[in-house]
PDB file of N, CA, C and O in Angstrom:
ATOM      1  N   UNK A   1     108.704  84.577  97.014  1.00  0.00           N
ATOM      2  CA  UNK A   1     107.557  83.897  96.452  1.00  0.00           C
ATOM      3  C   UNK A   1     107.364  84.296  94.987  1.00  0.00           C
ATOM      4  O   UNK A   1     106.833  83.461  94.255  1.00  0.00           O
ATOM      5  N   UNK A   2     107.816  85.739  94.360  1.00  0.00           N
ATOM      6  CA  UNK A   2     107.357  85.665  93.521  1.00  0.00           C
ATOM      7  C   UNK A   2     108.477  86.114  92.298  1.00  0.00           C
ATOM      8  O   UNK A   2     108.795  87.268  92.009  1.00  0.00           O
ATOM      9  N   UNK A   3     108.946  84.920  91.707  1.00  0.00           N
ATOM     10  CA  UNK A   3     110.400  84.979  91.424  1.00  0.00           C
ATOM     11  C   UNK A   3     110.673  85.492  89.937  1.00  0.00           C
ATOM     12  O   UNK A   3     111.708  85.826  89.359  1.00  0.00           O
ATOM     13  N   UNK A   4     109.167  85.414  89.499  1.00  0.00           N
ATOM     14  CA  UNK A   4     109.363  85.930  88.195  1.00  0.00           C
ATOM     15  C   UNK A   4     108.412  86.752  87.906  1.00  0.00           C
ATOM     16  O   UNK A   4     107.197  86.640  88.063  1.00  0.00           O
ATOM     17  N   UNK A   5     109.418  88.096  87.208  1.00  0.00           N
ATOM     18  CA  UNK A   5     107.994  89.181  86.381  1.00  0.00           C
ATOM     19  C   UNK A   5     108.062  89.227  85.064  1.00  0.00           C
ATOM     20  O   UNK A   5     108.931  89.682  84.319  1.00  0.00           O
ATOM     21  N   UNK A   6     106.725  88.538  84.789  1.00  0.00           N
ATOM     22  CA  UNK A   6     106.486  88.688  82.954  1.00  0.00           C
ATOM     23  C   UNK A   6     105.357  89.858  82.664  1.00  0.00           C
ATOM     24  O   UNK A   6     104.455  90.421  83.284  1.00  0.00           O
ATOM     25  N   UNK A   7     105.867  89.883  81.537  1.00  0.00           N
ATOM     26  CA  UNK A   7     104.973  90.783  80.129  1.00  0.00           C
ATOM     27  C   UNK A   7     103.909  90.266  79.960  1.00  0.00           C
ATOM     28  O   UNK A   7     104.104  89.104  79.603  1.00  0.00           O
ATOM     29  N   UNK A   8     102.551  90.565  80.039  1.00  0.00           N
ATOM     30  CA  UNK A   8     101.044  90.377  79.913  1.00  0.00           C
ATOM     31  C   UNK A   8     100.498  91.407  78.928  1.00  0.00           C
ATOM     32  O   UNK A   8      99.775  92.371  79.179  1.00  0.00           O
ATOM     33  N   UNK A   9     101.064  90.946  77.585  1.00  0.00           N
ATOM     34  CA  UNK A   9     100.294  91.847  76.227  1.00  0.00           C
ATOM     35  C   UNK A   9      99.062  90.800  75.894  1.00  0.00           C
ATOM     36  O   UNK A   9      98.956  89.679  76.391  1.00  0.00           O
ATOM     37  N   UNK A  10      97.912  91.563  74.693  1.00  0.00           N
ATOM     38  CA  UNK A  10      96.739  90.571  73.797  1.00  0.00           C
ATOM     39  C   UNK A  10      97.205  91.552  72.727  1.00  0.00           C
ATOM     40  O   UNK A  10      97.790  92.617  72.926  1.00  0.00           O
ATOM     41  N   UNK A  11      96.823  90.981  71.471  1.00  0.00           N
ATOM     42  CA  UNK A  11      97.176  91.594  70.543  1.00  0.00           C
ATOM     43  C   UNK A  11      95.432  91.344  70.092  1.00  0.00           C
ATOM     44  O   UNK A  11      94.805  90.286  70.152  1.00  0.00           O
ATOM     45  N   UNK A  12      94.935  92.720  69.633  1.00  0.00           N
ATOM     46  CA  UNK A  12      94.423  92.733  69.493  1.00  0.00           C
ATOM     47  C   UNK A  12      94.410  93.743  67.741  1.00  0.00           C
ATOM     48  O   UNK A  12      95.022  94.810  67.785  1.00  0.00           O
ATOM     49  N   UNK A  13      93.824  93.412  66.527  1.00  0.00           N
ATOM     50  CA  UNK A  13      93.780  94.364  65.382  1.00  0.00           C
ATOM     51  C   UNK A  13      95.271  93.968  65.054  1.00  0.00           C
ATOM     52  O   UNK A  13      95.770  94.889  64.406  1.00  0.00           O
ATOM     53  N   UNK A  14      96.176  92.935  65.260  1.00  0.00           N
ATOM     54  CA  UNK A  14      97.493  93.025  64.846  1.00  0.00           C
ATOM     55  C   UNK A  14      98.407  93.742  64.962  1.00  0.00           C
ATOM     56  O   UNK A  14      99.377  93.910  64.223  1.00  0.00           O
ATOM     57  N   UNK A  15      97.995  94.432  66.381  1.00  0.00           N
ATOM     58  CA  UNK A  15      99.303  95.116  67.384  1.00  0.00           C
ATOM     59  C   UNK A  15      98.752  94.631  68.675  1.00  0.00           C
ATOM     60  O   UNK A  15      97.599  94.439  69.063  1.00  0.00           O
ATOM     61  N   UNK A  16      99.999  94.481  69.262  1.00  0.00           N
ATOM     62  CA  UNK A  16     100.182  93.566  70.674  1.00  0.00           C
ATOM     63  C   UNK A  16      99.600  95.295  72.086  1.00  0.00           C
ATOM     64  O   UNK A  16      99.976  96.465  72.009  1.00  0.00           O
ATOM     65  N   UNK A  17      99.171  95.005  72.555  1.00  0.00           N
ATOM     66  CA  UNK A  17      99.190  95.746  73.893  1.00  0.00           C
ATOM     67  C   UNK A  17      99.296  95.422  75.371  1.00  0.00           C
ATOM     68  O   UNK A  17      99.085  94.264  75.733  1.00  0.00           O
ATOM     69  N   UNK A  18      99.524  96.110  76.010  1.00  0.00           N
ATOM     70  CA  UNK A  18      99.789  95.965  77.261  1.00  0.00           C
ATOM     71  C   UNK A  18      98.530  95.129  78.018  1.00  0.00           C
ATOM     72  O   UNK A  18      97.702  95.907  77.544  1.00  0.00           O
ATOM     73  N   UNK A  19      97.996  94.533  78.516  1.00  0.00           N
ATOM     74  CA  UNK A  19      97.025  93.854  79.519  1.00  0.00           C
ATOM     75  C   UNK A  19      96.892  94.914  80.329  1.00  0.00           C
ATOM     76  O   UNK A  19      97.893  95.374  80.879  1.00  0.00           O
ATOM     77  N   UNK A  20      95.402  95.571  80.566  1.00  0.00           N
ATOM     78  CA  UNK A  20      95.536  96.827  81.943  1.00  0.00           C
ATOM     79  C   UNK A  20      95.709  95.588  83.479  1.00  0.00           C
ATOM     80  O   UNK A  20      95.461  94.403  83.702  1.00  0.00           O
ATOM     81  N   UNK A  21      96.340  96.902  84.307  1.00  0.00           N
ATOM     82  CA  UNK A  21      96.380  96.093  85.017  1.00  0.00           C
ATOM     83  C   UNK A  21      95.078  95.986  86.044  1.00  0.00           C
ATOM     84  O   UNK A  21      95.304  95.423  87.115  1.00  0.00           O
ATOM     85  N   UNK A  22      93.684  96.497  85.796  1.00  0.00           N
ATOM     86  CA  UNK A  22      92.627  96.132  86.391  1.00  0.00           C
ATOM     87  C   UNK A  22      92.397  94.776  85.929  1.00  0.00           C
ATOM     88  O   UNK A  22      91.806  94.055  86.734  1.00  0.00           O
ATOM     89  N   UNK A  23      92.759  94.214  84.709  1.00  0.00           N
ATOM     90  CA  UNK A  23      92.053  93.098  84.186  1.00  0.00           C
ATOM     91  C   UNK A  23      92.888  91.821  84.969  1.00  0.00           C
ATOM     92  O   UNK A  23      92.305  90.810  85.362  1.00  0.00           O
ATOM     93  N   UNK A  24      94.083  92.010  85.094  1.00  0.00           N
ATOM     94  CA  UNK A  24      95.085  91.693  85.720  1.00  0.00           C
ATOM     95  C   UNK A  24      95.059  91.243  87.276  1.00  0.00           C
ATOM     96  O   UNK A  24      95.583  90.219  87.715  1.00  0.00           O
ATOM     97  N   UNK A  25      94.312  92.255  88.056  1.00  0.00           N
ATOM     98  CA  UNK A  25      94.201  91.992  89.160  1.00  0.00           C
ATOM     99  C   UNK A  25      92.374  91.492  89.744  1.00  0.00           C
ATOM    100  O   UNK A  25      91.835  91.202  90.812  1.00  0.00           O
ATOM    101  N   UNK A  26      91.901  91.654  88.058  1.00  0.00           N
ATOM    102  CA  UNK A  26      90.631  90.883  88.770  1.00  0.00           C
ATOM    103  C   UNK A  26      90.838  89.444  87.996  1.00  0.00           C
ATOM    104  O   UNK A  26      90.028  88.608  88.396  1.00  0.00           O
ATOM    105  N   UNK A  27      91.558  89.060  87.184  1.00  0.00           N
ATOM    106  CA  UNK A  27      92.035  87.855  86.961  1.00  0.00           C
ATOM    107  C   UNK A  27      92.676  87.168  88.293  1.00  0.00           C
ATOM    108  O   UNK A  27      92.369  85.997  88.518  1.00  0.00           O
ATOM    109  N   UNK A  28      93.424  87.746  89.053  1.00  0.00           N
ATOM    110  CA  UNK A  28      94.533  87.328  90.160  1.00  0.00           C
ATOM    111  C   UNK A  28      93.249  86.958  91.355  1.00  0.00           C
ATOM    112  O   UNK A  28      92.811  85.841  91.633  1.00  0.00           O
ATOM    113  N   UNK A  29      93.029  87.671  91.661  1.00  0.00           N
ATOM    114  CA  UNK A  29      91.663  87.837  92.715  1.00  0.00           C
ATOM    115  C   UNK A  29      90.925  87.080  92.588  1.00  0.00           C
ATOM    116  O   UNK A  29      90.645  86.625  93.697  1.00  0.00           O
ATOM    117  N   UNK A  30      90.200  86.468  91.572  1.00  0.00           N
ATOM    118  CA  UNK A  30      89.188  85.168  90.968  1.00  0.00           C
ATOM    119  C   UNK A  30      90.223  84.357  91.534  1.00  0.00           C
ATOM    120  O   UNK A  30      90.090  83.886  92.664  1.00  0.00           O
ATOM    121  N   UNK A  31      91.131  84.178  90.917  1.00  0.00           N
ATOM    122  CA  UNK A  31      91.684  82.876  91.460  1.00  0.00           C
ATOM    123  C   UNK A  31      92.010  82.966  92.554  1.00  0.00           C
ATOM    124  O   UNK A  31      91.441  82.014  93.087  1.00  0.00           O
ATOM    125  N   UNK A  32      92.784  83.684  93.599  1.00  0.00           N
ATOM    126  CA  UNK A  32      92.788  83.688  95.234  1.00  0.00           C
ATOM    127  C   UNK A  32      91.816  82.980  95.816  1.00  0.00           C
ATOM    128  O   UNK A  32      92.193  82.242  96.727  1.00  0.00           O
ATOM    129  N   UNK A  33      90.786  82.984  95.585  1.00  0.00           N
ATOM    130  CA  UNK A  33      89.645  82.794  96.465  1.00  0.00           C
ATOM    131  C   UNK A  33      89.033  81.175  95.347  1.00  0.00           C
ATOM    132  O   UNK A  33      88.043  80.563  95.748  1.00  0.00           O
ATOM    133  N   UNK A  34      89.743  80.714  94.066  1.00  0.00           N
ATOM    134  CA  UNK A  34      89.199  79.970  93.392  1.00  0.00           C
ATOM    135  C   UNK A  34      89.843  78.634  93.201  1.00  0.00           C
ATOM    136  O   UNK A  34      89.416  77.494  93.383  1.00  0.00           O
ATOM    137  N   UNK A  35      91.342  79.240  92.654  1.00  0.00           N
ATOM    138  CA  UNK A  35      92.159  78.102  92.204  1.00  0.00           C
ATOM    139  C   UNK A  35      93.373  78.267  92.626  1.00  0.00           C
ATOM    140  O   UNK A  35      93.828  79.330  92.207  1.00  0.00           O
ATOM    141  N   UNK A  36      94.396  77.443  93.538  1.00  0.00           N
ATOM    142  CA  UNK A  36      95.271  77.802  94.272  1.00  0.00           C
ATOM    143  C   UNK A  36      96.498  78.043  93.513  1.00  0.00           C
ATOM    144  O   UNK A  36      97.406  78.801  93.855  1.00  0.00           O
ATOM    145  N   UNK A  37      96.422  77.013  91.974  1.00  0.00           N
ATOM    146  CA  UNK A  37      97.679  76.982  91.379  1.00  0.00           C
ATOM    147  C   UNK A  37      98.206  78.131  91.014  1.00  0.00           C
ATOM    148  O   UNK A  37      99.379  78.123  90.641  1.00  0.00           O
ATOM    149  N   UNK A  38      97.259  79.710  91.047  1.00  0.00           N
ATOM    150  CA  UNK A  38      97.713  80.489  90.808  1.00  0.00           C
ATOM    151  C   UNK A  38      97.362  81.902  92.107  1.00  0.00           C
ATOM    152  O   UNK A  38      96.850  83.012  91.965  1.00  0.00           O
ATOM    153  N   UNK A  39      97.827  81.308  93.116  1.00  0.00           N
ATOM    154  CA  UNK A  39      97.982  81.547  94.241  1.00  0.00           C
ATOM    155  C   UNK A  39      99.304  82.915  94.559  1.00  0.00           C
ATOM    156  O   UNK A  39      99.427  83.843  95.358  1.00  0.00           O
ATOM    157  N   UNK A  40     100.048  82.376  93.480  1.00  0.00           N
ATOM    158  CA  UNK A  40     101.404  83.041  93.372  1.00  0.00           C
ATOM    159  C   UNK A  40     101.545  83.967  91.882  1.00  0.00           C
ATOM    160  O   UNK A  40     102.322  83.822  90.938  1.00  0.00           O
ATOM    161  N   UNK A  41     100.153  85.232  92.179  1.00  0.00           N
ATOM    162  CA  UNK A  41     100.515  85.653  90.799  1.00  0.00           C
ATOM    163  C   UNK A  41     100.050  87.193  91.755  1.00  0.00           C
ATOM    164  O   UNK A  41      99.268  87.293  92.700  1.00  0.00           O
ATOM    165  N   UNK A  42     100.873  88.246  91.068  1.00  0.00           N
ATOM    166  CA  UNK A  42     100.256  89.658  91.636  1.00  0.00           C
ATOM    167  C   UNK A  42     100.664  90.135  90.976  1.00  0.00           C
ATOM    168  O   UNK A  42     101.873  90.130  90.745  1.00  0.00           O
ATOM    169  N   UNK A  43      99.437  91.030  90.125  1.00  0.00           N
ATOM    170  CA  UNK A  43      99.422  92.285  89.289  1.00  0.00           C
ATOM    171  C   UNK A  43     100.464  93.505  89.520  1.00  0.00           C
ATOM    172  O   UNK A  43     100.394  93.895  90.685  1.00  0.00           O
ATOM    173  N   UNK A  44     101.637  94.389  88.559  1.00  0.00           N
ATOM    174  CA  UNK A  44     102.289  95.296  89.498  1.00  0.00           C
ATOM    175  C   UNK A  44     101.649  96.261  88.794  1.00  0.00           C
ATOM    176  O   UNK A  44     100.989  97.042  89.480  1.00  0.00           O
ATOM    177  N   UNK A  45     101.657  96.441  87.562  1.00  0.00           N
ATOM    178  CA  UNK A  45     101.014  97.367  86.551  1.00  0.00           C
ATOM    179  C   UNK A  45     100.401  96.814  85.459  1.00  0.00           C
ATOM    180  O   UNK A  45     100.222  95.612  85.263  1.00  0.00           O
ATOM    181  N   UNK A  46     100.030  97.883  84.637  1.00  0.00           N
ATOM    182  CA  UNK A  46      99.815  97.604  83.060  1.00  0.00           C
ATOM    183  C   UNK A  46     100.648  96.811  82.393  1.00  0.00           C
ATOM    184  O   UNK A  46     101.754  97.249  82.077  1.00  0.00           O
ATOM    185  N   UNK A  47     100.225  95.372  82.029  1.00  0.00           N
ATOM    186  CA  UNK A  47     101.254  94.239  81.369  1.00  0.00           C
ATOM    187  C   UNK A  47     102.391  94.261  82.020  1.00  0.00           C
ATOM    188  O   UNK A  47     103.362  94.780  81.468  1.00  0.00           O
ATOM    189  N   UNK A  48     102.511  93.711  83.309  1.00  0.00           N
ATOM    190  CA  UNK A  48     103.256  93.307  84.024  1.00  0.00           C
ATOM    191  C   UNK A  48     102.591  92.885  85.160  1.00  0.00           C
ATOM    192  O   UNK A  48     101.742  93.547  85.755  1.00  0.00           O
ATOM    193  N   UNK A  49     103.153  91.291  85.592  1.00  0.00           N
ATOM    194  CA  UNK A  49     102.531  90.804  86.687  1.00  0.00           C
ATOM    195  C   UNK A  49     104.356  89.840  87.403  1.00  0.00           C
ATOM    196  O   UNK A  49     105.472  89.719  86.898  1.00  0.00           O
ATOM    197  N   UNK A  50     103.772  89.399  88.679  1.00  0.00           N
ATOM    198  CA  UNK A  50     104.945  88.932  89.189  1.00  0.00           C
ATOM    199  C   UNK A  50     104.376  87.800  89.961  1.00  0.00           C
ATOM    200  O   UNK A  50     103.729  87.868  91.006  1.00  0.00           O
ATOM    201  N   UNK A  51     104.772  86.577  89.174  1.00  0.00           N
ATOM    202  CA  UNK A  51     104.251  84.812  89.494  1.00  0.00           C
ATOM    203  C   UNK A  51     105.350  84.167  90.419  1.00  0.00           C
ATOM    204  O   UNK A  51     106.425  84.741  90.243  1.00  0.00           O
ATOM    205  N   UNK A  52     105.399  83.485  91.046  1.00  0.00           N
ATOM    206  CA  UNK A  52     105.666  82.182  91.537  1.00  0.00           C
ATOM    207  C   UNK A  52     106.282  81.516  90.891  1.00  0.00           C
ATOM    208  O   UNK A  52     105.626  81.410  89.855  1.00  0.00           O
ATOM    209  N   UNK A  53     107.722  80.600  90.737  1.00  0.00           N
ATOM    210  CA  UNK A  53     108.062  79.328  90.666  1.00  0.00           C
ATOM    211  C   UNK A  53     107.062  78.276  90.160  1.00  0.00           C
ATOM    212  O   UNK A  53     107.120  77.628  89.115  1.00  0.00           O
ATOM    213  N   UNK A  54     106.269  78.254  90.988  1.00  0.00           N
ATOM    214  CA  UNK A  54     105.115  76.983  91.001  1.00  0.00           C
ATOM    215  C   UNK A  54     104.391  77.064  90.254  1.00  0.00           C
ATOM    216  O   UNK A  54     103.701  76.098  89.925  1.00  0.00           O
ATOM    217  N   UNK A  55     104.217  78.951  89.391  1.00  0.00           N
ATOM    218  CA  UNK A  55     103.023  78.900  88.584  1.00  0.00           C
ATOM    219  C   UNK A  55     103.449  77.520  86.989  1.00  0.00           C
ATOM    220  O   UNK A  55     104.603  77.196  86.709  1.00  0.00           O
ATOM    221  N   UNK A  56     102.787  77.237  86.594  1.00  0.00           N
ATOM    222  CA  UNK A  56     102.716  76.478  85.125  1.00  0.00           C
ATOM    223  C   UNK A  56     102.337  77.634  83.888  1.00  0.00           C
ATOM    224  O   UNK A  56     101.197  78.099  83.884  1.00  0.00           O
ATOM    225  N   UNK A  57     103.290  78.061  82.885  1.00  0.00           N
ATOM    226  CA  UNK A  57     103.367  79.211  82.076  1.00  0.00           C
ATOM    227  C   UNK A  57     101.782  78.500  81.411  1.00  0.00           C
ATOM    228  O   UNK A  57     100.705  78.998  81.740  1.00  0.00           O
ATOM    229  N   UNK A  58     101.844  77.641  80.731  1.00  0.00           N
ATOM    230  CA  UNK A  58     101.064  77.289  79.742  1.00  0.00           C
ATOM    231  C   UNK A  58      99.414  77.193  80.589  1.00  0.00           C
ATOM    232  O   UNK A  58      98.353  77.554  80.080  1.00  0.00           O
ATOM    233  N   UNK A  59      99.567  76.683  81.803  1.00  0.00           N
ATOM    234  CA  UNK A  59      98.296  76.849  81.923  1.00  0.00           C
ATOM    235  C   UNK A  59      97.581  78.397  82.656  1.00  0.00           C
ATOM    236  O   UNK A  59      96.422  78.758  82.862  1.00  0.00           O
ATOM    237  N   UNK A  60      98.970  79.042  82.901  1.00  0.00           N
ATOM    238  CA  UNK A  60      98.542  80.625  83.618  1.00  0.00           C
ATOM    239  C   UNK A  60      98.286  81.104  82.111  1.00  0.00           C
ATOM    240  O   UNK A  60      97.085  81.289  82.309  1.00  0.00           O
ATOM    241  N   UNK A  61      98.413  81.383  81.036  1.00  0.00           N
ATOM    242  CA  UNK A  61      97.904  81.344  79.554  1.00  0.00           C
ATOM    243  C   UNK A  61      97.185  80.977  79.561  1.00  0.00           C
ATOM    244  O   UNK A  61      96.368  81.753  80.055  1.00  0.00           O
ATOM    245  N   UNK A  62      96.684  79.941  79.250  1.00  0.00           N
ATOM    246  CA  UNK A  62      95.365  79.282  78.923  1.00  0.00           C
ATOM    247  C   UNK A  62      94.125  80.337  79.667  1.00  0.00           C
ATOM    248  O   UNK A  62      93.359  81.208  79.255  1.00  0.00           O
ATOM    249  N   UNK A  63      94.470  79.620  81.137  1.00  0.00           N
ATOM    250  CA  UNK A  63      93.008  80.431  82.190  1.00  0.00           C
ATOM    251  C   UNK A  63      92.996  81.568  81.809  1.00  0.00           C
ATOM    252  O   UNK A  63      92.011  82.108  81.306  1.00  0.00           O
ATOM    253  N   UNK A  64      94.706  82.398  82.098  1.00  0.00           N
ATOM    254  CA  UNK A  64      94.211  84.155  81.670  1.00  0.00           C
ATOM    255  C   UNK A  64      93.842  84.139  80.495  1.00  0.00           C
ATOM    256  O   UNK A  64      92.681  84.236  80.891  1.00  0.00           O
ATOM    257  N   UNK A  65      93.717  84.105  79.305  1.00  0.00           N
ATOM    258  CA  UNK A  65      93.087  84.314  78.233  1.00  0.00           C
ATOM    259  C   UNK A  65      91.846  84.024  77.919  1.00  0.00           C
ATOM    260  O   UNK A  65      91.392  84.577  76.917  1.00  0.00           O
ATOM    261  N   UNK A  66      90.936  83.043  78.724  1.00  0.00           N
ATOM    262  CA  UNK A  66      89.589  82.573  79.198  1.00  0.00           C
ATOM    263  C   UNK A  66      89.193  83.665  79.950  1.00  0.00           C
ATOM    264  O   UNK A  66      88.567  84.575  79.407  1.00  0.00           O
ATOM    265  N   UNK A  67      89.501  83.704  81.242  1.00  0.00           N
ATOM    266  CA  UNK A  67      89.448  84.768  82.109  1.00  0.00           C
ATOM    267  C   UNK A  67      89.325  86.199  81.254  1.00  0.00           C
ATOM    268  O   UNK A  67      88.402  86.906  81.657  1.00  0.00           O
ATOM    269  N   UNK A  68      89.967  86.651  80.332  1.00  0.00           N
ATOM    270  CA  UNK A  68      89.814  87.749  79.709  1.00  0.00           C
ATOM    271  C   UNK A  68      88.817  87.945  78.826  1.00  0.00           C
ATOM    272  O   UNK A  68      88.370  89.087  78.724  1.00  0.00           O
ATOM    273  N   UNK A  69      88.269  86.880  78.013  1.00  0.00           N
ATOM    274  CA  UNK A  69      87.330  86.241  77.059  1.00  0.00           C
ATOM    275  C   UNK A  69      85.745  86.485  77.664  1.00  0.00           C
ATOM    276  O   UNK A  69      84.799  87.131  77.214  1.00  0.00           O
ATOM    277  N   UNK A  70      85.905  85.689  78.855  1.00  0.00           N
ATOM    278  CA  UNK A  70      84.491  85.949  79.907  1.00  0.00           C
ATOM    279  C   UNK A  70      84.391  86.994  79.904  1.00  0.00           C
ATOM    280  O   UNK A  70      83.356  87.483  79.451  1.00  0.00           O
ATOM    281  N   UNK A  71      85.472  87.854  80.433  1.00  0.00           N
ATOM    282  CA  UNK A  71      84.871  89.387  81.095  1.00  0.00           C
ATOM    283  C   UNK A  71      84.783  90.271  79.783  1.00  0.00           C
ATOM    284  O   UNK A  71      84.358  91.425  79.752  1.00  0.00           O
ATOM    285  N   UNK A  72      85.259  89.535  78.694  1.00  0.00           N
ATOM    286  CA  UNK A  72      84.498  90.782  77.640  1.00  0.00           C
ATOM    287  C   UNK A  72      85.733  92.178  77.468  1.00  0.00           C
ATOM    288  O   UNK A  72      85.651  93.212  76.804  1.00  0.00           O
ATOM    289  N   UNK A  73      87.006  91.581  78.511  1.00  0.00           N
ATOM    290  CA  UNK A  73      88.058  92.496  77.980  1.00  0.00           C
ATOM    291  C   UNK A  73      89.282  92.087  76.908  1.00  0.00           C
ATOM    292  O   UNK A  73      90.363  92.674  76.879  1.00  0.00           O
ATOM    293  N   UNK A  74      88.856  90.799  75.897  1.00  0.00           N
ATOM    294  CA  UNK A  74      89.579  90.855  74.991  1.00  0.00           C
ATOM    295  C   UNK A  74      88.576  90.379  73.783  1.00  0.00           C
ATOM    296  O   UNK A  74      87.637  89.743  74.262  1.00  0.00           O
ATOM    297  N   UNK A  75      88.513  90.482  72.593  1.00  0.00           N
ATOM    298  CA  UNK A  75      87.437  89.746  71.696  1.00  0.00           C
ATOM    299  C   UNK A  75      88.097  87.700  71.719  1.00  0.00           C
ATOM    300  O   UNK A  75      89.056  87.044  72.127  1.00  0.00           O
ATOM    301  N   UNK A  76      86.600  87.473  70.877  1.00  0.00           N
ATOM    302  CA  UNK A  76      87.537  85.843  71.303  1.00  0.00           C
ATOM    303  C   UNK A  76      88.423  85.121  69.830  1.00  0.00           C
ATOM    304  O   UNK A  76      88.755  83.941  69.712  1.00  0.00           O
ATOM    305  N   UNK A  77      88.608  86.033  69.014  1.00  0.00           N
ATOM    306  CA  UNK A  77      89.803  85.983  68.171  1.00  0.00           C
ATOM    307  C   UNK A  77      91.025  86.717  68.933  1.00  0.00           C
ATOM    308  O   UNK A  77      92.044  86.256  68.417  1.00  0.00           O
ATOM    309  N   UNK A  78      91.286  87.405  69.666  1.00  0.00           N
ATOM    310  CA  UNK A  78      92.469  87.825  70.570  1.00  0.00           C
ATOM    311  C   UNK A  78      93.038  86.685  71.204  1.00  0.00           C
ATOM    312  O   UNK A  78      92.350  85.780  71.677  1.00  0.00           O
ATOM    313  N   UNK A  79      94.539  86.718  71.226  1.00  0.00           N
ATOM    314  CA  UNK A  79      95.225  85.916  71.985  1.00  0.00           C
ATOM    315  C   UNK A  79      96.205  86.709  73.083  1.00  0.00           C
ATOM    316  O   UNK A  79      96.394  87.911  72.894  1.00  0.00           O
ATOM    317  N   UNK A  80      96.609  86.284  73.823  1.00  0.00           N
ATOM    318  CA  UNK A  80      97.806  86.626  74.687  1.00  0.00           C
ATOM    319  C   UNK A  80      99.070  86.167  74.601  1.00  0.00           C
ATOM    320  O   UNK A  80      99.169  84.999  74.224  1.00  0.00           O
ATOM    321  N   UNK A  81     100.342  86.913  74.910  1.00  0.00           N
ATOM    322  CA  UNK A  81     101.413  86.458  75.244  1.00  0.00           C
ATOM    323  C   UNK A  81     101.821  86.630  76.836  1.00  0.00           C
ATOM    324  O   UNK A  81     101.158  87.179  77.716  1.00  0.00           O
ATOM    325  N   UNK A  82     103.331  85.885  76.955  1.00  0.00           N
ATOM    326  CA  UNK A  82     103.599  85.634  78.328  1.00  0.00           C
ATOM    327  C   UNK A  82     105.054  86.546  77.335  1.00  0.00           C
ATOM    328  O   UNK A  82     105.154  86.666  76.114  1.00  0.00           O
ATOM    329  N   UNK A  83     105.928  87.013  78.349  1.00  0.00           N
ATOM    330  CA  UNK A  83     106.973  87.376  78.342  1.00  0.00           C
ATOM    331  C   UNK A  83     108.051  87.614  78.667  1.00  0.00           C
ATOM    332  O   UNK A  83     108.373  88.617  78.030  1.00  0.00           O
ATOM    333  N   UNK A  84     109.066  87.224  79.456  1.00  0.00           N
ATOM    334  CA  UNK A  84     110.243  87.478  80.170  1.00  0.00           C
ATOM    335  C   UNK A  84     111.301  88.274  79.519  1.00  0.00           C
ATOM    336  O   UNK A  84     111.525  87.845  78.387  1.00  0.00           O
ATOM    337  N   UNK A  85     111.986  89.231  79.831  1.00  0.00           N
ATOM    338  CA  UNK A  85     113.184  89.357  79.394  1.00  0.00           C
ATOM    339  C   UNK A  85     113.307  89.649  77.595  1.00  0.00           C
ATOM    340  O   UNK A  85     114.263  89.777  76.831  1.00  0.00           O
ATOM    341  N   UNK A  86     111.784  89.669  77.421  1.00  0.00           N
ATOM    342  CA  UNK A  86     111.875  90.084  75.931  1.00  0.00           C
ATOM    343  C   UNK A  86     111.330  88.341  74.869  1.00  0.00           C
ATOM    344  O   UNK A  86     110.817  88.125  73.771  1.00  0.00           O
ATOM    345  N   UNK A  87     111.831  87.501  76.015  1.00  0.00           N
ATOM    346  CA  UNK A  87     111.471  85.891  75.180  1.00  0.00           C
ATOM    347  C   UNK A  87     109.970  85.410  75.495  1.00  0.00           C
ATOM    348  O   UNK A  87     109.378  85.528  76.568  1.00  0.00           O
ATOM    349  N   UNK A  88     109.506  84.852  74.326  1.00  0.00           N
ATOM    350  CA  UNK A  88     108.204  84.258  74.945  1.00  0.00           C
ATOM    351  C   UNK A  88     108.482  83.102  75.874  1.00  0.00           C
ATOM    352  O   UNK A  88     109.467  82.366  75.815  1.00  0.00           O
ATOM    353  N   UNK A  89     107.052  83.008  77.120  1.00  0.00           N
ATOM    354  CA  UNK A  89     107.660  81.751  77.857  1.00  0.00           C
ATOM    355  C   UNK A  89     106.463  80.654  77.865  1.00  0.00           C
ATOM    356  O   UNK A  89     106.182  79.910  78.805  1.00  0.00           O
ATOM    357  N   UNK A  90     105.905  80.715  76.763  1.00  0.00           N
ATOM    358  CA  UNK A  90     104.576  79.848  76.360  1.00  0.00           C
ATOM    359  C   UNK A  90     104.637  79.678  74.564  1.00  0.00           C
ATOM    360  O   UNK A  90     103.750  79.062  73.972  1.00  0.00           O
TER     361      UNK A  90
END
């Protein structure tokens, strides 16, 4: 199910950091119980999570970076990256 593990940095001050992975797994958890499309996402650590096939890169971006915005764990000039293998995948 969960076929791919990406990199979950925000750059925040113009250095990139890791996403903790509390923010990570209360991002994942909202959606379990919210929105199915991301049904197939589980936190393993700090900026690293492991998605699904099925997830959609651009819109698992979008929400997580909203999702992070709400809870007040990124400012709302911060952005996020997605990451595989070192390549962006958004």
């Amino acid at each position: 199910m969960f076929s791919r593990r990406i990199k979950v940095e925000y750059q925040n001050g113009g250095q990139w950091r890791l996403c903790e992975v509390k923010w990570l797994d209360s991002f994942s958890m909202r959606n379990f119980t919210n929105d199915a499309i991301f049904d197939d996402t589980i936190p393993v650590s700090d900026g690293t999570m492991e998605i699904g096939a099925r997830v959609p890169l651009e819109e698992l971006k979008t929400s997580l970076e909203d999702w992070l915005r709400r809870k007040s764990y990124i400012g709302k000039e911060d952005q996020i990256r997605l990451t595989q293998d070192g390549a962006p995948l958004s």
